[in-house]
ZANU-890553 format. One record per residue (C-alpha): x, y, z. Coordinates in nm, 3 decimals, padded with zeros to 5 digits. Example, Ala and Ser with C-alpha at 12.3 -4.5 7.8 and 13.67 -1.06 7.14 Angstrom:
<pts>
PT       u       v       w
PT  01.230 -00.450  00.780
PT  01.367 -00.106  00.714
</pts>
This chain:
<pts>
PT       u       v       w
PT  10.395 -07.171  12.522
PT  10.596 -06.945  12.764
PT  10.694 -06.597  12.624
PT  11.086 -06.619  12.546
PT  11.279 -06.487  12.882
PT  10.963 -06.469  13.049
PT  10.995 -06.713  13.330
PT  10.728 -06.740  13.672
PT  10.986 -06.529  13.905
PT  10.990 -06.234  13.648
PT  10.608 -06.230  13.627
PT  10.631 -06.186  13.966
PT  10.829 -05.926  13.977
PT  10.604 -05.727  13.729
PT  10.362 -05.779  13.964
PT  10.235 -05.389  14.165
PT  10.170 -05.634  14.443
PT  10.390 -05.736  14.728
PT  10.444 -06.090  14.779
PT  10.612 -06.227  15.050
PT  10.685 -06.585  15.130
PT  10.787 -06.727  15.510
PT  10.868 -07.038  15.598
PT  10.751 -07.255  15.947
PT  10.993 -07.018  16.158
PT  10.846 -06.720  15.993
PT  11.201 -06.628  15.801
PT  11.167 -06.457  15.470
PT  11.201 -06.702  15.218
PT  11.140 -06.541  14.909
PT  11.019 -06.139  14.814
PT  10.933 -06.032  14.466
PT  11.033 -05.643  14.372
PT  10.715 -05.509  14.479
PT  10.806 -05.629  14.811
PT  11.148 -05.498  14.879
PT  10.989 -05.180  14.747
PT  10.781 -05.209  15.056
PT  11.048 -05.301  15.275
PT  11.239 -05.046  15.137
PT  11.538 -05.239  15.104
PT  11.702 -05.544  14.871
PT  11.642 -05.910  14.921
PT  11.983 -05.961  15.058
PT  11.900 -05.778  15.374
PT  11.520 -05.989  15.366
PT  11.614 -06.312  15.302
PT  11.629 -06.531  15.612
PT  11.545 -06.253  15.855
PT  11.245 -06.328  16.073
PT  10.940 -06.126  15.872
PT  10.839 -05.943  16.273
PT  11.229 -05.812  16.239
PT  11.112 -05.526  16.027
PT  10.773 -05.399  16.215
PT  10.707 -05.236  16.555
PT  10.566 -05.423  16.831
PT  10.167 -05.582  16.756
PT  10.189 -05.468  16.393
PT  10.207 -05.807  16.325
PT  10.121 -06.100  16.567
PT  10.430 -06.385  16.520
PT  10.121 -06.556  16.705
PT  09.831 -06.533  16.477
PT  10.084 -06.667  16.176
PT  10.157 -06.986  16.352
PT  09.831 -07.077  16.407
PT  09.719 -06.999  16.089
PT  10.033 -07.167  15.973
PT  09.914 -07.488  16.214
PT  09.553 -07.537  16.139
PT  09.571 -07.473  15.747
PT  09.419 -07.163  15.785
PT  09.370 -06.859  15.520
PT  09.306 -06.473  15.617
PT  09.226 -06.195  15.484
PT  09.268 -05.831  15.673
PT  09.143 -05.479  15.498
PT  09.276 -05.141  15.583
PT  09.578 -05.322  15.792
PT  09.789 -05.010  15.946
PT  10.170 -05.166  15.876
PT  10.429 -04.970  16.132
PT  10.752 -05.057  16.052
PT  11.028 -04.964  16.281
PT  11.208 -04.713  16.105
PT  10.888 -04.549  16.153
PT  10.712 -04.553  15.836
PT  10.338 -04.635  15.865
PT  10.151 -04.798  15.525
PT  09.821 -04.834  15.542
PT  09.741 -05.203  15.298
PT  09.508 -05.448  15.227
PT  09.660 -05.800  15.348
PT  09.585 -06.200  15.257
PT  09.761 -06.459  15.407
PT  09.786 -06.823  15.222
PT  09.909 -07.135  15.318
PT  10.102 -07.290  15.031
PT  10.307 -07.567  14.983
PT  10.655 -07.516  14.869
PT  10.955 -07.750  14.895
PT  10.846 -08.023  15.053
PT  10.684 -07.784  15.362
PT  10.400 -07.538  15.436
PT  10.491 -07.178  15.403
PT  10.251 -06.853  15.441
PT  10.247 -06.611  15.113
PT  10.159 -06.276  15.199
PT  09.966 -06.073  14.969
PT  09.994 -05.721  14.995
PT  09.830 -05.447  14.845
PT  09.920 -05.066  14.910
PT  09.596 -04.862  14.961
PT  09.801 -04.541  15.049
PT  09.953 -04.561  14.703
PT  09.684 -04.483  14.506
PT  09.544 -04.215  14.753
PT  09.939 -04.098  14.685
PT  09.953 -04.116  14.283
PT  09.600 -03.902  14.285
PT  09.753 -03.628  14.561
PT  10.044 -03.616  14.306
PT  09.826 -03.597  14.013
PT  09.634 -03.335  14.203
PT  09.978 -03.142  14.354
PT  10.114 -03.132  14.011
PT  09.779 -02.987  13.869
PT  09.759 -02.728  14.109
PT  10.129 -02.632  14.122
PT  10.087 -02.619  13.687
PT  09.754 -02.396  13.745
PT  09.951 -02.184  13.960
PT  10.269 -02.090  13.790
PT  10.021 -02.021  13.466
PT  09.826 -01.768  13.647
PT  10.163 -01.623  13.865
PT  10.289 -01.613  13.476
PT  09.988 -01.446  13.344
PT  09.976 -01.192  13.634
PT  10.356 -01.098  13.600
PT  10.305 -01.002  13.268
PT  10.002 -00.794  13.312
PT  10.146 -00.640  13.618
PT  10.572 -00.626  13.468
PT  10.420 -00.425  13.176
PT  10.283 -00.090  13.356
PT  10.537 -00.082  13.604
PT  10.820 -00.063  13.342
PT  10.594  00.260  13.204
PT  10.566  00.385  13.596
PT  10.955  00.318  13.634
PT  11.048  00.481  13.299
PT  10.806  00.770  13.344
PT  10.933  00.829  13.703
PT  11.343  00.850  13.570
PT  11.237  01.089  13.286
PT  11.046  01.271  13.536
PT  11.367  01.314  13.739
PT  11.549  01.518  13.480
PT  11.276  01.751  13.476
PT  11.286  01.829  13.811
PT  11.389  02.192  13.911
PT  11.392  02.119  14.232
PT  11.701  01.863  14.394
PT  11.457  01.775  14.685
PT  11.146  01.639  14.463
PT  11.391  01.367  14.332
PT  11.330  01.186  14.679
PT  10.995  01.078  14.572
PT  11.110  01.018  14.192
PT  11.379  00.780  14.348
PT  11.093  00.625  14.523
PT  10.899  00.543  14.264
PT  11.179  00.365  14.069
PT  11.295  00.143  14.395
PT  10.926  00.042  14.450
PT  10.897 -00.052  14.107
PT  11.251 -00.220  14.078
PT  11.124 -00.378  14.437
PT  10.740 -00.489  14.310
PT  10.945 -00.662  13.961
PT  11.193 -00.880  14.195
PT  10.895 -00.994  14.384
PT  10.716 -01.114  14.044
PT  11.075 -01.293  13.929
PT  11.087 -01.475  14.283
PT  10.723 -01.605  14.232
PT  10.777 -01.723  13.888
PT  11.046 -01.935  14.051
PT  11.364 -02.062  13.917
PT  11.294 -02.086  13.483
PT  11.677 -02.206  13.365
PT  11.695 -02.592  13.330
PT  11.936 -02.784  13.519
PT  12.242 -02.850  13.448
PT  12.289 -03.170  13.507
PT  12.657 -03.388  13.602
PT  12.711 -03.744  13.742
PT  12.744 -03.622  14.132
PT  12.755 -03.780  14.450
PT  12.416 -03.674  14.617
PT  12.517 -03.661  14.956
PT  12.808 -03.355  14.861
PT  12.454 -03.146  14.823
PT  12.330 -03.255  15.137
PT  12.674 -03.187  15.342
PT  12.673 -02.845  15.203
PT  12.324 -02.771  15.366
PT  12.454 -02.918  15.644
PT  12.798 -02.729  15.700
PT  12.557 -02.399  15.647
PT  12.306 -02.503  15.911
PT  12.628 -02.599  16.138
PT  12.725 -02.195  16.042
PT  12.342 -02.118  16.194
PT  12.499 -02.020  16.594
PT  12.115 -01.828  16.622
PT  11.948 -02.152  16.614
PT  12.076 -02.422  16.854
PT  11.941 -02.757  16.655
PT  12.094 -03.070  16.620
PT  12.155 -03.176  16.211
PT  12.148 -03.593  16.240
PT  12.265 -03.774  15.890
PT  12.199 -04.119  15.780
PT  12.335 -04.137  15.535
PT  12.274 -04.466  15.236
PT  12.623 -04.513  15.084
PT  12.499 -04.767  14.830
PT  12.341 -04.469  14.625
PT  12.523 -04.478  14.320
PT  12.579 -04.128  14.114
PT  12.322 -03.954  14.000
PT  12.213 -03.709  13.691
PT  12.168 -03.377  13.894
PT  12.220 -03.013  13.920
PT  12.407 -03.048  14.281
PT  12.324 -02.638  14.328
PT  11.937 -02.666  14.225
PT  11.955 -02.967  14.486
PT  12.139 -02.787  14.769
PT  11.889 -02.512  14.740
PT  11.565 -02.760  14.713
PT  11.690 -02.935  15.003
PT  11.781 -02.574  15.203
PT  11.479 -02.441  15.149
PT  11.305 -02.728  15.367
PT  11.559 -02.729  15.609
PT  11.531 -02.334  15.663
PT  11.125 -02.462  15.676
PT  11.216 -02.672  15.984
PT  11.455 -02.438  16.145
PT  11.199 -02.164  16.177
PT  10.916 -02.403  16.273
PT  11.132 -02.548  16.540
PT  11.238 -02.228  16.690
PT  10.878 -02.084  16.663
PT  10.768 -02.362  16.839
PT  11.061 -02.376  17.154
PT  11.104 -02.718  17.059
PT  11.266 -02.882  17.321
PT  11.567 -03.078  17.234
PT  11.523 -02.965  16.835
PT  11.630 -03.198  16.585
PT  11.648 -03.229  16.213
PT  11.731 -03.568  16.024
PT  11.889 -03.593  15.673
PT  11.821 -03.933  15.551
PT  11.908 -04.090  15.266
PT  11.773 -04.411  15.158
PT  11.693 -04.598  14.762
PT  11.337 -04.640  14.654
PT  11.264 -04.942  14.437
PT  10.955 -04.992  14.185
PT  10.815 -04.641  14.230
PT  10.630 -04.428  13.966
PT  10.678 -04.015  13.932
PT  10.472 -03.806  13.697
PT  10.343 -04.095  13.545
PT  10.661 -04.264  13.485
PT  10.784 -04.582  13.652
PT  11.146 -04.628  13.779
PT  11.368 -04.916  13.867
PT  11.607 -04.706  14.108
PT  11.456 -04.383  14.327
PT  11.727 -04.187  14.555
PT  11.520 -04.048  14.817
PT  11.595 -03.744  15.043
PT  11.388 -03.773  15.394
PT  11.428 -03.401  15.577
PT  11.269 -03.501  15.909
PT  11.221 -03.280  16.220
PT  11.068 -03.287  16.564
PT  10.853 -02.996  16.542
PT  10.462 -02.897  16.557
PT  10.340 -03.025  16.252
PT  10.235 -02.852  15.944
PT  09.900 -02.674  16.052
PT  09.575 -02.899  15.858
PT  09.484 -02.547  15.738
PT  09.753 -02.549  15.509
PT  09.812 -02.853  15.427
PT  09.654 -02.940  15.109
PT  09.791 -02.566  14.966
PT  10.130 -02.604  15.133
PT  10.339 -02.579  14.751
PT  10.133 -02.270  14.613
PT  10.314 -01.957  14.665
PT  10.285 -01.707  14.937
PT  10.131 -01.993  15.165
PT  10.269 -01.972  15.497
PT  10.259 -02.028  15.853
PT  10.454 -01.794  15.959
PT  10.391 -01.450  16.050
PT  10.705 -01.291  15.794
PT  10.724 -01.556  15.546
PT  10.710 -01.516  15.195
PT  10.578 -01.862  15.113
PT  10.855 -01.904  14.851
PT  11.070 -02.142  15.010
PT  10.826 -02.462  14.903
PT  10.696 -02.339  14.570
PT  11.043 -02.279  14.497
PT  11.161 -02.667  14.592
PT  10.929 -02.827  14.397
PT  10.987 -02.646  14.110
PT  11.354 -02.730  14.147
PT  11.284 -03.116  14.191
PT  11.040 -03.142  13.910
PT  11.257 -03.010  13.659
PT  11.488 -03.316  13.755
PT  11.165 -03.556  13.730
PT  11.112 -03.596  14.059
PT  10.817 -03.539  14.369
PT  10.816 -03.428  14.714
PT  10.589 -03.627  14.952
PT  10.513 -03.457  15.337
PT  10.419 -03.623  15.582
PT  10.321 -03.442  15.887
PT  10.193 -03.497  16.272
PT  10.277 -03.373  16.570
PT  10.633 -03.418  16.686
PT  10.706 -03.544  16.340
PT  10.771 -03.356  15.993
PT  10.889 -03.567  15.677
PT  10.964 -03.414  15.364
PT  11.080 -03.652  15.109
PT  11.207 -03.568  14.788
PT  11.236 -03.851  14.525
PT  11.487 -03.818  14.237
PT  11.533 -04.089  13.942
PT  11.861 -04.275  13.945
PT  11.938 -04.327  13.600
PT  12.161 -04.579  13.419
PT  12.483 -04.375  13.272
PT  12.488 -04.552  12.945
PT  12.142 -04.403  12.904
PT  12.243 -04.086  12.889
PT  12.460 -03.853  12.658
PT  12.734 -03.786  12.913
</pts>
């Protein structure tokens, strides 16, 4: 007995893996969720589109399918490297079927992700980490905000004592290296009010970080947007976003002009994620942020520390500017993902787009 409104095509589309039907042309027939999460776009824009449409050149062979197509034949590929031409690479395990389906023979593709597990246990581990540190930045700014409150107070008390007008130089110096030491803690402990969040158009965000990098005359880059105007409002706190999103940018500016990029360019893309699960939780809708630029790369020695704070590259940075953006993006329930190689740098930052009747607004 079949489950009441629980038909084949929804069971489907429960399903974590990506099916994908073509027919004897090798034109999308039919995609289940999982799929256009892959594709990264809605079956409207899949169905009847030839399936090689979507990758780059020998990703996959239009050849190979029509034989297999031809003699009845079945494959199976591990650890297939999937480059799609909007130049996302997804590494996946693949299996090929013959099947037939209305009257004709059609190839169901079977894919599993093997880059989204290795991604769910760097998030697991990112989040751990980031958690681990803030605890022991918290535990060190109290030990340290304690004493140099005494040191501070002692030092203006001292001051009145003084019989002598020139000895207040080095009173006065004690109290601005203090007052200078206690911002530092505050700007490692990060941003600690909660958003506040409003129905907003994401994109206003990113123009603003735009219109101040167009300010930037120092640094001659070139801001590209592409933009997705199907992104429906979403629950944020536009400021906390602006500054997430700012802080990377400012990230790619300085790596750029370190580098004497030639021809430096930074992309803001905007694009909606489908099926995709965040600290554990899974979400229909994802607006995603890509901040892409042409520089060196993020150095391997950094990599896997790249969100703690005071980790840096460069010579004068403060390592803030990271620590600071994900703090910002999880308190709206949401992940940054990097992706970096030479020539290219992708930050993405994914925020849940949530349904307004859910909400108390």
């Amino acid at each position: 007995m079949q489950a009441p409104g629980l038909d084949q095509e929804n069971l489907l589309n429960f399903m974590n893996t990506a099916l994908v039907m073509v027919n004897h042309q090798l034109s999308i027939v039919y995609v289940n969720q999982a799929g256009e999460a892959l594709f990264e776009t809605g079956s409207k824009h899949l169905l009847g589109h030839a399936l090689v449409d979507f990758f780059m050149a020998g990703s996959i062979e239009a050849s190979r399918l029509k034989a297999a197509m031809r003699r009845g034949e079945d494959f199976t590929e591990n650890e297939l490297e999937l480059r799609f031409r909007d130049e996302r690479v997804v590494m996946a395990d693949l299996t090929v079927t013959n099947v037939y389906y209305d009257n004709a023979t059609h190839l169901l593709f079977e894919l599993r992700r093997i880059d989204q597990q290795s991604r769910i246990s760097r998030e697991n581990l990112q989040n751990a980490q980031h958690f681990a540190a803030r605890e022991l930045i918290r535990g060190l700014a109290h030990e340290i905000k304690n004493p140099l409150g005494g040191i501070r107070g002692a030092a203006q008390l001292l001051e009145k004592e003084l019989p002598n007008e020139a000895l207040r130089e080095f009173t006065q110096m004690i109290v601005e290296q203090s007052d200078r030491l206690r911002n530092l803690v505050d700007r490692l402990l990060g941003p600690n009010a909660l958003p506040k969040l409003k129905w907003s158009n994401l994109h206003q965000a990113l123009e603003k970080v735009r219109a101040l990098m167009k300010m930037d005359t120092e640094h001659a880059i070139t801001i590209v947007r592409d933009y997705d105007p199907s992104i429906p409002e979403v629950h944020i706190d536009q400021e906390m976003i602006q500054q997430a999103v700012l802080n990377i940018v400012k990230n790619s500016v300085q790596a750029l002009t370190d580098a004497h990029i030639t021809g430096p360019e930074i992309k803001l893309i905007t694009r909606v994620g489908r099926q995709l699960t965040i600290q554990g939780k899974r979400h229909p809708l994802v607006a995603r942020i890509h901040i892409i630029d042409n520089g060196p790369g993020i150095p391997s020695t950094i990599r896997d520390t790249l969100f703690y704070p005071m980790v840096s590259s460069k010579q004068n940075g403060s390592g803030l500017g990271l620590s600071i953006a994900q703090t910002l993006i999880n308190h709206h329930g949401g992940r940054i993902d990097v992706d970096s190689r030479h020539g290219h740098t992708e930050f993405t930052l994914f925020l849940p787009i949530v349904r307004k009747e859910l909400t108390h607004e």
